[in-house]
Structures are given as structure tokens and as C-alpha cells.
C-alpha positions in Angstrom: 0.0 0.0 0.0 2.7 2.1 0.6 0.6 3.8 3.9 0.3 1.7 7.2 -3.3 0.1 6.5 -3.8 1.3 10.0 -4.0 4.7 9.4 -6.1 4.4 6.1 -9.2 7.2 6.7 -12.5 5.1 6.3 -15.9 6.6 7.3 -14.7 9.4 9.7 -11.6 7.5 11.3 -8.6 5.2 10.6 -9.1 1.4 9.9 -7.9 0.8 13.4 -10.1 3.4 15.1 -13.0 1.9 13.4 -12.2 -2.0 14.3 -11.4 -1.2 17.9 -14.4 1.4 18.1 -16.4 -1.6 17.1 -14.8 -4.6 19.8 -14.4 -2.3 22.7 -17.7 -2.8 24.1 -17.9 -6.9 23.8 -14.3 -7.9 24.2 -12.2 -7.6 26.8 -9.0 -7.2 26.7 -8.5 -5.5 23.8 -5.5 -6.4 22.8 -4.4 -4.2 18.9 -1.0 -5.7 18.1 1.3 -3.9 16.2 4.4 -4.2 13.4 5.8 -2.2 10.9 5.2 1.3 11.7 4.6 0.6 15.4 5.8 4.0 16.7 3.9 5.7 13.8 0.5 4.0 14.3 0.5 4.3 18.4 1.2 7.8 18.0 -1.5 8.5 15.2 -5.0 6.6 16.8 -6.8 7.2 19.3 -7.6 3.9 20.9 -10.6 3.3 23.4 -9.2 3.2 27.3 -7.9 0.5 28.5 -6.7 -1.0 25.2 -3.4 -2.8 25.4 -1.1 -2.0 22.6 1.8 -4.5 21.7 4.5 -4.7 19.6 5.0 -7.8 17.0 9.0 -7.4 16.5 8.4 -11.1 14.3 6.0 -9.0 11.8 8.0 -9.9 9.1 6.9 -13.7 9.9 3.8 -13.0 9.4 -0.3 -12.7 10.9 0.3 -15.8 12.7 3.3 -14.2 14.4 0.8 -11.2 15.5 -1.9 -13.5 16.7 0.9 -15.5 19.0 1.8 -12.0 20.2 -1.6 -11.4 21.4 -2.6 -15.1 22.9 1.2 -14.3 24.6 -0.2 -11.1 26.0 -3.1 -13.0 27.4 -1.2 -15.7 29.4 1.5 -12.8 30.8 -2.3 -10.8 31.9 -4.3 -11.0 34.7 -4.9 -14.9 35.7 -4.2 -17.7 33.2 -5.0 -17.8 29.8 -7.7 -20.6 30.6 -9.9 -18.1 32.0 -9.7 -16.8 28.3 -12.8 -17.9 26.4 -11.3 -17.0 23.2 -9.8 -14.6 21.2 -11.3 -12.9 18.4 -8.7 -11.8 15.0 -9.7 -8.8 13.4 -7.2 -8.2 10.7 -7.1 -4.8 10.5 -7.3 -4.7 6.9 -10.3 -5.7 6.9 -12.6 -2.5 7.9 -15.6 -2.5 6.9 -17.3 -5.7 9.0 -20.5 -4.9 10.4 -21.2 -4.4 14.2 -23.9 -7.1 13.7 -21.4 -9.5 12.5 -19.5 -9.2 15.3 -22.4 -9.7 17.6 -23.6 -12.4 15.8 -19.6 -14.2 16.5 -19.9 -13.4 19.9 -23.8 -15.1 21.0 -22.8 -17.9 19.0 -19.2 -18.2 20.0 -20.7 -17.8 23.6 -23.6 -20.6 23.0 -22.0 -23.3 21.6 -18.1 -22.9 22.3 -16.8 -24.3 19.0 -13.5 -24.2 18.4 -12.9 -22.0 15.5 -16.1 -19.4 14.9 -15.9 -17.6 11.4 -18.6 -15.4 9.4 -19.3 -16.6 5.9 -21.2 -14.6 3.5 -21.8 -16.4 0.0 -20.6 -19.9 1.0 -17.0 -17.9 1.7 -15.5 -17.1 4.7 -14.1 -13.8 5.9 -13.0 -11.8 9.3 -13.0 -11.8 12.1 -12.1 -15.2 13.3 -12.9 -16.4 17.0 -10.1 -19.2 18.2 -11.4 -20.8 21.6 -8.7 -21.0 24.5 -8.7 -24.7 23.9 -6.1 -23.9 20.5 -4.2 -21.6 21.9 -1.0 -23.5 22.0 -1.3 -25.5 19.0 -1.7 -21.4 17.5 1.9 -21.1 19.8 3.2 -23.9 18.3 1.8 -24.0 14.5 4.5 -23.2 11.9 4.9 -19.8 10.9 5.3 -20.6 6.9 1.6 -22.1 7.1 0.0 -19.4 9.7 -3.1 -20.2 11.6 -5.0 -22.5 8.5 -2.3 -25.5 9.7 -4.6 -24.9 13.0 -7.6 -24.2 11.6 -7.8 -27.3 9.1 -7.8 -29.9 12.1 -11.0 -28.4 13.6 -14.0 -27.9 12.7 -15.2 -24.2 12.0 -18.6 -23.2 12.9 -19.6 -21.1 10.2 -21.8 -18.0 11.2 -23.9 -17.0 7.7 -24.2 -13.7 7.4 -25.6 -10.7 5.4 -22.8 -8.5 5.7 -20.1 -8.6 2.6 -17.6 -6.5 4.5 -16.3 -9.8 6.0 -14.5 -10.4 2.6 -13.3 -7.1 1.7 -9.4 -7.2 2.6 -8.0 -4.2 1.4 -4.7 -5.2 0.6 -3.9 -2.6 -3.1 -4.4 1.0 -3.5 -7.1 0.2 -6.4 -9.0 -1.8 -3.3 -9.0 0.9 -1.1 -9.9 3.3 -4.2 -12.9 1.0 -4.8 -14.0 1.2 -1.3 -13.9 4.6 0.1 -15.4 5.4 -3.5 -18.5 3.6 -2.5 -18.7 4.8 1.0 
């Protein structure tokens, strides 16, 4: 992109304002790691209180590196990781997801405790992703090269239909992000 995705402007904020605006109120901690641009990013948002920022030094490794960053950050916290239900990964190029999708994670995330929750719109997946505490260290210990899917592909994922296409819109090019604040 040439731009920390973070800092993108999208609907009156940045992409991380906006995701973290959204999680706040119906997931604690929030944990927002950070990589490239660390010192640029924290200094640029403004992040709802009590947000823990931490910095991925492994970015380069990739998301999975991020995500062990954040289950790490969890078992160093208050208490044990096992009295984490789960932890919920919301890429943060990946903006535009609807507040209902992320309630509609949550109750069933909460109901039924599957392993892996993720909203599909179409027949296709998107983000954000709910891991139950249960994975966390096969996620510590899963190979870098093949991220979180080497994880994900020996569970079952409970797949959460619903009517929000945001869950698939990773804005990952300039013409992408062109496209969407264009129809915002």
C-alpha cells in the first residue's frame, strides 16, 4: 500500500479506530498488536481506554506471528490464559465488517463454544475469526510458513452465515482501497 493500513481514513476514522471502536464494548482485553510502523501507528490513533497495545517485533513472519503475540499477552495478563474464552482476530485490513457480525460471532461463540467461529457470506469465509482458548497452544506452536490455517484445518469451524459482505473485503492494493472509500 505504501501507507500503514492502520491509518487508512475510512468513514470518519482510521481502519484501526474503526475496528477497535467496534470490539471495545464486547471484548475484553483489547489487545491491537502492532508491526511495521509501530511508533507511527501508536502515536497517530486514538484507541478506546484500557486498550493494550503490543509490539509484534516477528511481523515480518507473518499474521500468525501477530496472533501468538496477542494469545502471549493474554497468558502474561491478569490470571491464566484458561480463564480466556477466546480470542477474536480482526485483521485490520479488513474494515468494513459490520457491528452485527460481530455480535452475531460473539452469542454464537458464547452458545455453543466451537473451536474456531468464522462469518461466511456467499458460501465464503471472511474476518474476524474467534479461536477458543482450547487452541491456543497448537496457534503457539503451529508453523509460521503455514499461519493459523495449519490450526484451523484440524477443527471444525462453525460457520456463522451472514448478510454482511464486509467480512470479505481485505483491502490489501491501493485500487482496493480506491474502490472502497469510493462507494462509502
Amino acid at each position: 500500500m505504501g501507507f500503514p493500513k492502520a491509518l487508512l481514513p475510512y468513514q470518519g476514522s482510521t481502519f484501526l479506530e474503526r475496528l477497535a471502536g467496534l470490539l471495545a464494548p464486547r471484548v475484553w482485553p483489547l489487545i491491537v498488536v502492532l508491526g511495521h510502523d509501530a511508533e507511527r501507528i501508536s502515536g497517530a490513533v486514538k484507541l478506546p481506554a484500557g486498550t493494550r497495545v503490543r509490539v509484534n517485533s516477528d511481523y515480518r513472519l507473518g499474521q500468525l506471528s501477530s496472533l501468538q503475540t496477542a494469545i502471549r499477552t493474554l497468558q502474561h495478563g491478569r490470571g491464566t490464559v484458561h480463564e480466556v474464552a477466546g480470542l477474536l482476530l480482526a485483521p485490520v485490513d479488513h474494515p468494513c465488517v459490520a457491528e452485527e457480525t460481530i455480535v452475531a460471532l460473539l452469542r454464537v461463540f458464547a452458545a455453543e463454544e466451537p473451536a474456531v467461529a468464522a462469518p461466511t457470506h456467499g458460501g465464503r469465509r471472511g474476518h474476524p475469526v474467534i479461536f477458543s482458548s482450547r487452541l491456543f497452544d497448537e496457534l503457539l506452536a503451529a508453523p509460521l510458513d503455514q499461519g493459523a490455517r495449519a490450526v484451523v484445518h484440524r477443527h471444525p469451524v462453525r460457520e456463522v452465515p451472514v448478510d454482511d459482505a464486509g467480512i470479505l473485503a481485505d483491502v490489501d492494493d491501493p485500487e482496493i482501497y480506491r474502490r472502497l472509500i469510493g462507494s462509502s
